[in-house]
Backbone as CSV, one residue per row, in Angstrom:
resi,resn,N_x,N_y,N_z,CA_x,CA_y,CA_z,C_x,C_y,C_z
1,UNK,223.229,24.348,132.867,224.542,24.082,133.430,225.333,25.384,133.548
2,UNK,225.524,26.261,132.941,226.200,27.143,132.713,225.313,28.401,133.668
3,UNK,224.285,28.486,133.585,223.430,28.888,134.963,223.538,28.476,136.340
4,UNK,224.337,27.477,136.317,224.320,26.986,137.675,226.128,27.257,137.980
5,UNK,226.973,27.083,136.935,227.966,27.400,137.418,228.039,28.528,137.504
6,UNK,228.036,29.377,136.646,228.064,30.996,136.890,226.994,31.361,138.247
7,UNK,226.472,30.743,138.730,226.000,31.153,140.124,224.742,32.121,139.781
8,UNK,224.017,31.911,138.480,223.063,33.276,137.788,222.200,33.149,138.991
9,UNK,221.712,34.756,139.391,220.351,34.501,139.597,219.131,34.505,138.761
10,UNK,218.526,34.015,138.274,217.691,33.621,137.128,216.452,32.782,136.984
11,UNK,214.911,33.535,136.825,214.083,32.441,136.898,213.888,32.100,135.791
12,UNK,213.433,31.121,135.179,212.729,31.080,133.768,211.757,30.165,134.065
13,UNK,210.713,30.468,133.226,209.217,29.901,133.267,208.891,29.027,132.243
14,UNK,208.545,27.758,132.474,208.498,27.438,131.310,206.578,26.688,130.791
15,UNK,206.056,27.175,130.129,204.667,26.866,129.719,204.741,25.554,129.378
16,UNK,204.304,24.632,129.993,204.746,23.259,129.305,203.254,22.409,128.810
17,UNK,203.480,22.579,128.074,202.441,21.532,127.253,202.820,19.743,126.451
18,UNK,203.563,20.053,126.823,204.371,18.605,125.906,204.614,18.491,124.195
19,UNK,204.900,19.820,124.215,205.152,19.978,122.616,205.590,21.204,122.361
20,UNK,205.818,21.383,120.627,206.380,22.952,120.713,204.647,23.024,120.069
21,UNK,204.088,23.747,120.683,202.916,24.202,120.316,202.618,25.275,119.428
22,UNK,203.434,26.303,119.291,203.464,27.446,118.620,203.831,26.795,116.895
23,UNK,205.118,25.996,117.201,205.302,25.189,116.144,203.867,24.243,115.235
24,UNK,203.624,23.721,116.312,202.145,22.488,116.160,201.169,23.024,115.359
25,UNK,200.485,23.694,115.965,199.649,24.608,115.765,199.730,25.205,114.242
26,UNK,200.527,25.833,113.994,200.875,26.502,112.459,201.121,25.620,111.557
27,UNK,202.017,24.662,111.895,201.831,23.603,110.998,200.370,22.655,110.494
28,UNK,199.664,22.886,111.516,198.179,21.922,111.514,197.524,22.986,110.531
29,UNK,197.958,24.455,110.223,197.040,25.198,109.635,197.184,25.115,108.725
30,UNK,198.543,25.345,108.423,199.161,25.422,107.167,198.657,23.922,106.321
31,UNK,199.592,23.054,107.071,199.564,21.552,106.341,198.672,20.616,106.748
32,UNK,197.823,20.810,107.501,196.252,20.359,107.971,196.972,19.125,109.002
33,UNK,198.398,18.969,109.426,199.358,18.232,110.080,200.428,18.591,110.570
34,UNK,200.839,18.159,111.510,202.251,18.476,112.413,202.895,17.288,112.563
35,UNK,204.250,17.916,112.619,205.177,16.142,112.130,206.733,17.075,113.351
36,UNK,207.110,16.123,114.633,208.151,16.258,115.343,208.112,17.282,116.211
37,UNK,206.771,17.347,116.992,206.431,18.703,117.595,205.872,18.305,118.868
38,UNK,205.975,16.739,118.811,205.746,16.224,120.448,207.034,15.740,121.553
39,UNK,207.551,16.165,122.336,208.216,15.978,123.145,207.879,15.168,124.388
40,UNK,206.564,15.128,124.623,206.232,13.798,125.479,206.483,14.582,127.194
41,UNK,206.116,13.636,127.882,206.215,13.691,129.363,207.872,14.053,129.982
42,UNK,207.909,15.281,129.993,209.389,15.827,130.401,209.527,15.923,131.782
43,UNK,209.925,15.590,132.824,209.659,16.378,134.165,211.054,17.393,134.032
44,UNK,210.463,18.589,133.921,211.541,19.662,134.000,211.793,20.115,135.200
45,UNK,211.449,19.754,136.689,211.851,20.169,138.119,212.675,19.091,138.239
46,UNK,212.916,17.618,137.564,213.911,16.808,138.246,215.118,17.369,136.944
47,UNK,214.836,17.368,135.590,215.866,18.225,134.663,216.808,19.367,135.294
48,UNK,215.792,20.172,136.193,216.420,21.286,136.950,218.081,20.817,137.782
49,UNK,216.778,20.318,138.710,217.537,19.570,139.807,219.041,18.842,139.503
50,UNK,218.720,18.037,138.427,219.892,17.532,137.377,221.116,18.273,137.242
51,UNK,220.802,19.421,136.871,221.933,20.252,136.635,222.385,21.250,138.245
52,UNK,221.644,20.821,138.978,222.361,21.722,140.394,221.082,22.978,139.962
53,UNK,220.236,23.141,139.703,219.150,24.188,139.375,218.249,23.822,140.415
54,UNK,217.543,24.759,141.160,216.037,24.434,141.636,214.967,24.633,140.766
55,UNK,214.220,23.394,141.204,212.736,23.285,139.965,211.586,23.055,140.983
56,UNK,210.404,23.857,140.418,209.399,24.002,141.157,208.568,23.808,139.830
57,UNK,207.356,23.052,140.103,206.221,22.967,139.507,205.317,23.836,140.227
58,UNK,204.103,24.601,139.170,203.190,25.068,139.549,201.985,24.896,138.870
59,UNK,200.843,24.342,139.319,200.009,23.697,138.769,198.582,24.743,138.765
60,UNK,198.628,25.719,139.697,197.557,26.954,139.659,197.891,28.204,140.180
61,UNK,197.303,28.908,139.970,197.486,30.878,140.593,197.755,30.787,141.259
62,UNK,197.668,30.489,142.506,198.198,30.106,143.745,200.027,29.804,143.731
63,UNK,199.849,28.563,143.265,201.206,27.586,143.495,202.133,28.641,142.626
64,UNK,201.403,29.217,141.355,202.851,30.078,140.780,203.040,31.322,141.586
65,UNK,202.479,31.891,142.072,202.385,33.086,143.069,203.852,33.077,143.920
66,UNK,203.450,31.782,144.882,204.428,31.084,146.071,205.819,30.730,144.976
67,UNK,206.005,30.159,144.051,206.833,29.508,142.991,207.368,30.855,142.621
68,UNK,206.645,32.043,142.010,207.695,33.168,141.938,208.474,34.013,142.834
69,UNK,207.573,33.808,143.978,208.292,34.322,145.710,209.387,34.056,145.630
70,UNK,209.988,31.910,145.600,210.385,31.239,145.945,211.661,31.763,144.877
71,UNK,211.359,31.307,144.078,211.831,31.665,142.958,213.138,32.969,142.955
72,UNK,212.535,34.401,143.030,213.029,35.295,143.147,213.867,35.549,144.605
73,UNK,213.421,34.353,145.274,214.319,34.421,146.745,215.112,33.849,146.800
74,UNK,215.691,32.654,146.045,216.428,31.538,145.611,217.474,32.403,145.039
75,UNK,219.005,31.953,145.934,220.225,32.399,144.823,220.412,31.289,144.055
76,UNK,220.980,31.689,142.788,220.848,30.496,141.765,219.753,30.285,140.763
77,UNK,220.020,29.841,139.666,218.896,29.681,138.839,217.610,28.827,139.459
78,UNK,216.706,29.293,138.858,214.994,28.305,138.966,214.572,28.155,137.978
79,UNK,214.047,26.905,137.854,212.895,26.811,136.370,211.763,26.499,137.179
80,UNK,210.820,27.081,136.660,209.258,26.916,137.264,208.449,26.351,136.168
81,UNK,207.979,24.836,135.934,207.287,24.164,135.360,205.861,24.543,135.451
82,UNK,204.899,25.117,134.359,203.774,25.253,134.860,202.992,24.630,133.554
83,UNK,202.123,23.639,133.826,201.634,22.515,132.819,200.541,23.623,132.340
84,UNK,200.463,23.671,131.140,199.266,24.240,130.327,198.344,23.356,129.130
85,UNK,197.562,24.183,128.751,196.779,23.579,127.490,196.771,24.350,127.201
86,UNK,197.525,24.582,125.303,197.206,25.342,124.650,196.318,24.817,122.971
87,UNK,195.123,23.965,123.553,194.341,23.619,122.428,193.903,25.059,121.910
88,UNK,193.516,25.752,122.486,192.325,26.807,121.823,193.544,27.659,121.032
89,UNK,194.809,27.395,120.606,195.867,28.222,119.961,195.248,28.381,118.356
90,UNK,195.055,27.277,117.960,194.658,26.520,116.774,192.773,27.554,116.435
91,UNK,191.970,27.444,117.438,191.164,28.376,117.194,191.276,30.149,116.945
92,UNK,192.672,30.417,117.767,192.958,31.608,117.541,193.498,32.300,116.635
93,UNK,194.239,30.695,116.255,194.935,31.131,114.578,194.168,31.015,112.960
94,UNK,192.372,30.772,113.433,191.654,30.248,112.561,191.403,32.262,112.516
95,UNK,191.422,32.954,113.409,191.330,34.861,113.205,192.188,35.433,112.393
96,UNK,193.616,34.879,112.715,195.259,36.074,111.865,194.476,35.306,110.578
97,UNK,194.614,36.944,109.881,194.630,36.599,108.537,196.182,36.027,107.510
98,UNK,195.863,35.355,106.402,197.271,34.921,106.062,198.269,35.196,105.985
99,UNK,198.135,36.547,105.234,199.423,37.511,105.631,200.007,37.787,106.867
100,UNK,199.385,37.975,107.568,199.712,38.029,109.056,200.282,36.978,109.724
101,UNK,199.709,35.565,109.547,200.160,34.347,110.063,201.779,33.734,109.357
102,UNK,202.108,34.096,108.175,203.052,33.293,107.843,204.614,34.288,107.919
């Protein structure tokens, strides 16, 4: 909202997985469980839209390519939705050693 009134030009990207994953993830290591780290099916291009923002989904290399064009050509804020999987996070965090991870 405050992006849209102030007239920002501004993209932000957002990795969407349907959770805080970074959160998820560390918790599953730590506590072999994650508890309030699912957020569920968000559509963040109609959220955009909501607030007077343009929202673009991008679903491959391609579509974000055109989506950052668009994006950076657009006066006014953009959020660019781009759906990910970040399962293999959890394998990557099985490498940081403990000290490192916490």
């Amino acid at each position: 909202e405050t992006a849209v009134r102030k007239k920002l030009n501004i993209v932000h990207l957002i990795w969407n997985d349907g959770h805080y994953n970074m959160v998820e993830f560390q918790e599953k290591m730590k506590y072999q469980r994650a508890s309030g780290v699912d957020f569920g099916p968000v559509d963040f291009v109609k959220y955009a839209e909501a607030f007077g923002a343009k929202g673009i989904r991008a679903t491959s290399v391609e579509e974000l390519e055109k989506a950052l064009e668009e994006g950076f050509a657009t006066e006014g804020p953009v959020i660019i939705d781009i759906p990910i999987d970040y399962r293999d996070n959890e394998k990557l965090g099985e490498t940081i050693l403990p000290d490192q991870f916490y």
